[in-house]
C-alpha positions as semicolon CSV with decimal commas, in nm:
position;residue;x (nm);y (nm);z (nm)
1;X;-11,560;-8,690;4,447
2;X;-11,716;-8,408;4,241
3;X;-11,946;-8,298;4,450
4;X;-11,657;-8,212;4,774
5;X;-11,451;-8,079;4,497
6;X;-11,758;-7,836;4,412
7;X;-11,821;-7,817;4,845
8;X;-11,433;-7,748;4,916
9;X;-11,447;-7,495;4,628
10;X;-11,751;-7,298;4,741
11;X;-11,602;-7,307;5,108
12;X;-11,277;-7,153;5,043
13;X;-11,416;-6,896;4,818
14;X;-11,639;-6,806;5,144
15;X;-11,299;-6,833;5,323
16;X;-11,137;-6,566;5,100
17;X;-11,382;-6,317;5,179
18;X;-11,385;-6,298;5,487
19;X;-11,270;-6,031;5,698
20;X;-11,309;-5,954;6,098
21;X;-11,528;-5,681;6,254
22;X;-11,332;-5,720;6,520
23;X;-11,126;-5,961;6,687
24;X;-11,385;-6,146;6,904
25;X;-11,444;-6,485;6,930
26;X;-11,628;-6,729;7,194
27;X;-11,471;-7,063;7,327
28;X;-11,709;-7,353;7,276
29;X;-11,738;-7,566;7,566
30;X;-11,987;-7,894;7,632
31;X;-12,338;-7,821;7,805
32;X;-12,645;-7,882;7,912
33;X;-12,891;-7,804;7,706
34;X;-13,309;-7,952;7,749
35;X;-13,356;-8,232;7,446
36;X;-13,667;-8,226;7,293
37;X;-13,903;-8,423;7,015
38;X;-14,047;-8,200;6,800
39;X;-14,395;-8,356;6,619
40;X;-14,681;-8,184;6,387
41;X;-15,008;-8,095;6,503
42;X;-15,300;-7,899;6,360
43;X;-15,535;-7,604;6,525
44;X;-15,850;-7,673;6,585
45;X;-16,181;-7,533;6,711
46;X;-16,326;-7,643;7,043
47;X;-16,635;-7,559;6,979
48;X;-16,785;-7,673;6,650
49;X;-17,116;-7,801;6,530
50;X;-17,390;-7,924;6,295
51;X;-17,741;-7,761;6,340
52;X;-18,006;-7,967;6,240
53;X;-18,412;-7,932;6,214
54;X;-18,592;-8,002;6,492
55;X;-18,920;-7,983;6,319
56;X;-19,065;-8,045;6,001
57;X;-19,090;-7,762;5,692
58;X;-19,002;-7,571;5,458
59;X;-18,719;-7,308;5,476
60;X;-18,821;-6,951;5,421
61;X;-18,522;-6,745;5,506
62;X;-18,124;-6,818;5,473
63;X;-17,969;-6,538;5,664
64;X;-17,624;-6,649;5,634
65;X;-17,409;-6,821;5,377
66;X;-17,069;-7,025;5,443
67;X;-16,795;-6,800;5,575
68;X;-17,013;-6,514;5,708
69;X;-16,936;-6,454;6,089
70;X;-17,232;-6,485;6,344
71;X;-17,319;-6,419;6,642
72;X;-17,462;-6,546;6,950
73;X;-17,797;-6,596;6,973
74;X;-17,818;-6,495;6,543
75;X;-18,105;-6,643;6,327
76;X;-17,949;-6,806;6,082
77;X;-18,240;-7,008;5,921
78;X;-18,678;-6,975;5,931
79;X;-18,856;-7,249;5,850
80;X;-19,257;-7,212;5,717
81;X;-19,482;-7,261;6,074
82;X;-19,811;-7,282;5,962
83;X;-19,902;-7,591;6,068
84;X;-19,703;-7,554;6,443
85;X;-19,886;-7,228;6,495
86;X;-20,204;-7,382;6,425
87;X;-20,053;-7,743;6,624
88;X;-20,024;-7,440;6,932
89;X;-20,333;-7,268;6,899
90;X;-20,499;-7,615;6,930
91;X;-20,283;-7,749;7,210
92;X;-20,353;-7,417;7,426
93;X;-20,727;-7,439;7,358
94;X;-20,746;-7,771;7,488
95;X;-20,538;-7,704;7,758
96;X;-20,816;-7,400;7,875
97;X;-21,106;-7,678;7,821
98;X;-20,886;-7,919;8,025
99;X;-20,884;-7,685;8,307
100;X;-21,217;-7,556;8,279
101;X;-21,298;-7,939;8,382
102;X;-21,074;-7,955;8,643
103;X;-21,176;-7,711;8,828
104;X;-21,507;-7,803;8,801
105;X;-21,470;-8,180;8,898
106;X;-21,257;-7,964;9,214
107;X;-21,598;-7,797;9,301
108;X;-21,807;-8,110;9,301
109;X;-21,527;-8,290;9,489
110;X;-21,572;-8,030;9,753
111;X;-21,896;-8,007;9,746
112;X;-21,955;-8,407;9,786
113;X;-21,690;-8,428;10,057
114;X;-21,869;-8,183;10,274
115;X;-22,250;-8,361;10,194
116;X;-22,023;-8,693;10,321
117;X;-21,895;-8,589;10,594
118;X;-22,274;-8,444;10,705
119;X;-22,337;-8,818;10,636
120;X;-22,599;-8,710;10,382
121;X;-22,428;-8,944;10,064
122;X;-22,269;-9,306;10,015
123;X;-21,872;-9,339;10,069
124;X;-21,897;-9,454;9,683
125;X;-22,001;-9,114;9,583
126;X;-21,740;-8,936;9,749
127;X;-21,482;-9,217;9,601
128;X;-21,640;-9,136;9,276
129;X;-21,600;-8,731;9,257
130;X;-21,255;-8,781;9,384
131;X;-21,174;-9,030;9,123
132;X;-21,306;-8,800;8,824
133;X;-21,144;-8,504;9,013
134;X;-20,771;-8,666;8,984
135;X;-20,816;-8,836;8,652
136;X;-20,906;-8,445;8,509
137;X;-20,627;-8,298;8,643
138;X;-20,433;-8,564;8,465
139;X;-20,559;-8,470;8,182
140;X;-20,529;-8,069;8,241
141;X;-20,146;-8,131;8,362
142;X;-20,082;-8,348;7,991
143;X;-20,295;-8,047;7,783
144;X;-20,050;-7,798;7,963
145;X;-19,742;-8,031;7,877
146;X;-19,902;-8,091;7,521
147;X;-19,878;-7,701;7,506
148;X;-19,501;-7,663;7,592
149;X;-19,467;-7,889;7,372
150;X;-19,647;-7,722;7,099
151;X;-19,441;-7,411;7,202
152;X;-19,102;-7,576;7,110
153;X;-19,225;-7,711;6,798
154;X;-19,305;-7,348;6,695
155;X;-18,927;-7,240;6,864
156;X;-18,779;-7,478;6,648
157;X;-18,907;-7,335;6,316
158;X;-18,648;-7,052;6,416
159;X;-18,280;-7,180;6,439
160;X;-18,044;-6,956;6,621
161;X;-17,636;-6,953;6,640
162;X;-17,530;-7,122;6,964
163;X;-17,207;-6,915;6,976
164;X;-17,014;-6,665;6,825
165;X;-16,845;-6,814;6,517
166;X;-16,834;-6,838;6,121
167;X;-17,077;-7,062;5,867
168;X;-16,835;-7,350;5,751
169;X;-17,083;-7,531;5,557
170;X;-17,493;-7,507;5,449
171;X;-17,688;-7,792;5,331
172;X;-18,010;-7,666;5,229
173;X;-18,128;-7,405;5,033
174;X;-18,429;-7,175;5,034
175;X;-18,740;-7,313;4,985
176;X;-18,631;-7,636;5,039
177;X;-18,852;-7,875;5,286
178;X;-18,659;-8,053;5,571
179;X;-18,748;-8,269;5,801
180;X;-18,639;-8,381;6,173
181;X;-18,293;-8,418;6,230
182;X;-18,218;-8,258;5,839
183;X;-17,875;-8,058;5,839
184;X;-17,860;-7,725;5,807
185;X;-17,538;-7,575;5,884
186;X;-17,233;-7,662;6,030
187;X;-16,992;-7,410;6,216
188;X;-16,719;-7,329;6,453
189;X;-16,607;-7,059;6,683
190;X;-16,277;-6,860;6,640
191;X;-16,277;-6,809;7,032
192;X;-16,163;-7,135;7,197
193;X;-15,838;-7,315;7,006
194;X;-15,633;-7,619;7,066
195;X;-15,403;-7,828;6,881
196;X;-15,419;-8,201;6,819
197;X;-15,097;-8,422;6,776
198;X;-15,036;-8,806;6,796
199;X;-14,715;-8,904;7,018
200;X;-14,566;-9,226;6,914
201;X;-14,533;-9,474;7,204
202;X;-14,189;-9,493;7,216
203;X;-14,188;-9,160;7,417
204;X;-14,514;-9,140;7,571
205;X;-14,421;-9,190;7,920
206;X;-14,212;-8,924;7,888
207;X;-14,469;-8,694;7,817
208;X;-14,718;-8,843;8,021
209;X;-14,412;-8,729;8,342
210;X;-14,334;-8,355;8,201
211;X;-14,696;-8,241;8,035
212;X;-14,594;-7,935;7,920
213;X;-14,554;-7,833;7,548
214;X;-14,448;-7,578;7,346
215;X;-14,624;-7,474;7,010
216;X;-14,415;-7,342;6,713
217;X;-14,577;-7,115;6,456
218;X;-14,496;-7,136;6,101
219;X;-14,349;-6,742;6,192
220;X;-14,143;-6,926;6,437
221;X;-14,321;-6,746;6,735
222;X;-14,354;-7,023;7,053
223;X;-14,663;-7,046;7,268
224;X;-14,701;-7,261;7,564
225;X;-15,003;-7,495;7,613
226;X;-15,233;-7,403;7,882
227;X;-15,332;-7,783;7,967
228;X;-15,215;-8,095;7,779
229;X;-15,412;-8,415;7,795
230;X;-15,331;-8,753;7,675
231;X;-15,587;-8,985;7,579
232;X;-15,568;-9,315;7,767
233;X;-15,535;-9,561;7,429
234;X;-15,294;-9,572;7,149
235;X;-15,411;-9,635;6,798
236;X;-15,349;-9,997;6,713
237;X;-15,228;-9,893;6,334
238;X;-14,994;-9,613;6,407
239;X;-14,894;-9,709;6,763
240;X;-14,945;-9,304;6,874
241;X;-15,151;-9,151;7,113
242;X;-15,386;-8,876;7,062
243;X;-15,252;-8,566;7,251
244;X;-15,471;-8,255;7,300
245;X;-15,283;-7,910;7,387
246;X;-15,538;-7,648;7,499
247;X;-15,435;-7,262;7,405
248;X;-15,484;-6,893;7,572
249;X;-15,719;-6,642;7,375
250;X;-15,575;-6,580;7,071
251;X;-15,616;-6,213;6,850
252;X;-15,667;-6,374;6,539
253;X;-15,293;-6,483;6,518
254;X;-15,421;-6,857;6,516
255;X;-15,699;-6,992;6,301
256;X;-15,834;-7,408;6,300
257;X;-15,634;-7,560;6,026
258;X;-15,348;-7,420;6,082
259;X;-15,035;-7,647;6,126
260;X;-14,793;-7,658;6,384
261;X;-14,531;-7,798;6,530
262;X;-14,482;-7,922;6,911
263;X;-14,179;-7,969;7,145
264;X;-14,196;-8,195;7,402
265;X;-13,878;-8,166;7,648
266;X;-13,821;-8,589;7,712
267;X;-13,494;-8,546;7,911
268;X;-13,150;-8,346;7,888
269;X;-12,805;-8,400;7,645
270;X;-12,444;-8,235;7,635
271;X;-12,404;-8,039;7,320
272;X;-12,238;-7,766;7,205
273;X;-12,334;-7,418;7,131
274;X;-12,247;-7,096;6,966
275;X;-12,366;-6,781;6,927
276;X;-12,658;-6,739;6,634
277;X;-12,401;-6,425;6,563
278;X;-12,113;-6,656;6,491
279;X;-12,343;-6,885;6,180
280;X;-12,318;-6,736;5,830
281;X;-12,562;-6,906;5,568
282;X;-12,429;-6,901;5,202
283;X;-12,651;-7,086;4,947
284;X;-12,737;-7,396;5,097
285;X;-12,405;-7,436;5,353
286;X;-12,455;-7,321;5,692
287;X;-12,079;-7,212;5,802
288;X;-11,855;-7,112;6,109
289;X;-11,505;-6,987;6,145
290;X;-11,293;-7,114;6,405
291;X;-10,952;-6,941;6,485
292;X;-10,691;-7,168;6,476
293;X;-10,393;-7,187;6,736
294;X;-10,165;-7,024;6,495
295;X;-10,390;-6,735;6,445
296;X;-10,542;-6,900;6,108
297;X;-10,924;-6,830;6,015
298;X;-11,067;-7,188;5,934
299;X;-11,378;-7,217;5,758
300;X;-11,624;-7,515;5,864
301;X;-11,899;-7,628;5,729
302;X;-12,136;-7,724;6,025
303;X;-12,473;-7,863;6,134
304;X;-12,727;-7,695;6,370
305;X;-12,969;-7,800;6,584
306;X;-13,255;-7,600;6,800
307;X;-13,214;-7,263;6,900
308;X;-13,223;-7,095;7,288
309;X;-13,196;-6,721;7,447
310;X;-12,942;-6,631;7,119
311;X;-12,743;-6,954;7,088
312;X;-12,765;-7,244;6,846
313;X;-12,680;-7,618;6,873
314;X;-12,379;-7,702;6,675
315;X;-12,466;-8,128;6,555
316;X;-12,133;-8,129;6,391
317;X;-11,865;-7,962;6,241
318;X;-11,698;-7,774;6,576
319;X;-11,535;-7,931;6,840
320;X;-11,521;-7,870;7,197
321;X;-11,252;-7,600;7,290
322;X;-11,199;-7,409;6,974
323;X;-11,249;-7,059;6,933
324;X;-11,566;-6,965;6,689
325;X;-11,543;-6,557;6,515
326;X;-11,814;-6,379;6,634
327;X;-11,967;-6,159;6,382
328;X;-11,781;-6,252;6,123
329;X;-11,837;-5,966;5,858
330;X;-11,828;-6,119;5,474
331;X;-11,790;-5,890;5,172
């Protein structure tokens, strides 16, 4: 009882000072208007990673630190590489001894197979030169794969950024020794966004029909998804399915982290609108005046919904048919 007292108070002391800009009003009438189920979601990065070591030793140099930007192709982190220059030297070594014999067991092949085929030498030692001909350029083909090898042992004591991006996280520090598969750092790129929401069940098919989306900003700005995909399970716990909305390039106006919120249209309702013009906000009441038949300014205390090209939705509080002031001008 108090508390309309205070409320019937406050509303015709917002009555009393009211006074018209002009005599316009607009006629409410029932319409059409897209219904939609508005949800939370979060930004994310599509591409984001953990670089680890792909080979043993220590860490000499830590070019970057966690939220420095990078770019592609950057060294972020030098490991020691004594031990794979010297593992290289010796792989490329035997790989010049390994074809040194090879093409020396060539010449005697050739040399054998043209004695044979004067018929001066046994079919065995033909079979024989041959045989130690193919089983040393085995061996030379595995020394010159041993030396690749070797090569990307000594590439990997050098770790470079994969993409544009910033340092989220670093697990080592300098001097530290790391072995295979150690983390290093972990980043993301600012380039390629989406958002990730979870649509409860009850409306999925919906969605799954219309897959388009709109994304609210926290500045109230809207964004449309480029592509929306649903994952094909819900979560047994929350009985929601993982939706992923991708976005357009972005100039740093979005950031992962950042929340969100998402309209999905799921069908069409009659409501009633006015123009945004016609609401006046006082406090914590949201009000319209309607002009009575008898010329009377009525204040009313209403409820709005979503907002579209300058009109809102009126929930309650004004009828169908009655005239709303537009613009009303209070003192």
């Amino acid at each position: 009882m108090k508390l309309q007292s205070i409320s019937y108070l406050m509303s015709l002391l917002v009555f009393c000072s009211v006074a018209l800009s002009q005599e316009e009003t607009y006629l409410t009438e029932l319409q059409t208007l897209d219904e939609y189920r508005v949800l939370n979601g979060e930004i994310e990065a599509v591409n984001k990673a953990t670089v680890s070591a792909q080979t043993a030793g220590r860490v000499s140099k830590l070019n970057y630190d966690v939220d420095d930007y990078v770019s592609k192709n950057s060294i972020l982190v030098e490991f020691t590489n004594d031990e794979q220059k010297s593992g290289l030297k010796q792989a490329e070594e035997n790989a010049k001894a390994a074809k040194i014999a090879f093409e020396q067991a060539e010449t005697d092949y050739v040399r054998v197979k043209d004695i044979y085929e004067k018929k001066l030498v046994a079919k065995s030692q033909l079979d024989q030169a041959l045989s130690n001909r193919n089983a040393l350029e085995a061996k030379a083909s595995a020394a010159e794969a041993a030396v690749l090898a070797a090569k990307k042992q000594f590439e990997y004591t050098v770790i470079r950024a994969p993409y544009d991006g910033i340092v989220t996280n670093r697990f080592v520090e300098q001097g530290e020794t790391v072995s295979h598969g150690t983390p290093i750092m972990e980043g993301l790129s600012l380039d390629n966004l989406r958002v990730i929401t979870y649509v409860p069940e009850s409306i999925i098919t919906k969605v799954r029909n219309n897959p388009h989306a709109i994304i609210q900003l926290n500045d109230g700005t809207e964004i449309t998804a480029d592509k929306v995909t649903i994952f094909p399970y819900a979560n047994q716990t929350t009985r929601t399915f993982k939706v992923r909305l991708d976005l357009a390039q972005t100039e740093n106006t979005l950031f992962p982290g950042m929340s969100v919120k998402i309209k999905f249209k799921i069908g069409e309702k009659p409501a009633i609108t006015i123009p945004e013009s016609a609401v006046v906000t006082r406090s914590e009441l949201i009000m319209a005046y309607v002009l009575s038949e008898d010329g009377e300014i009525l204040p009313r205390q209403i409820k709005t919904g979503i907002k579209h090209d300058g009109k809102i939705e009126v929930i309650s509080g004004i009828s169908e048919n009655e005239k709303v002031l537009i613009n009303p001008l209070v003192k």
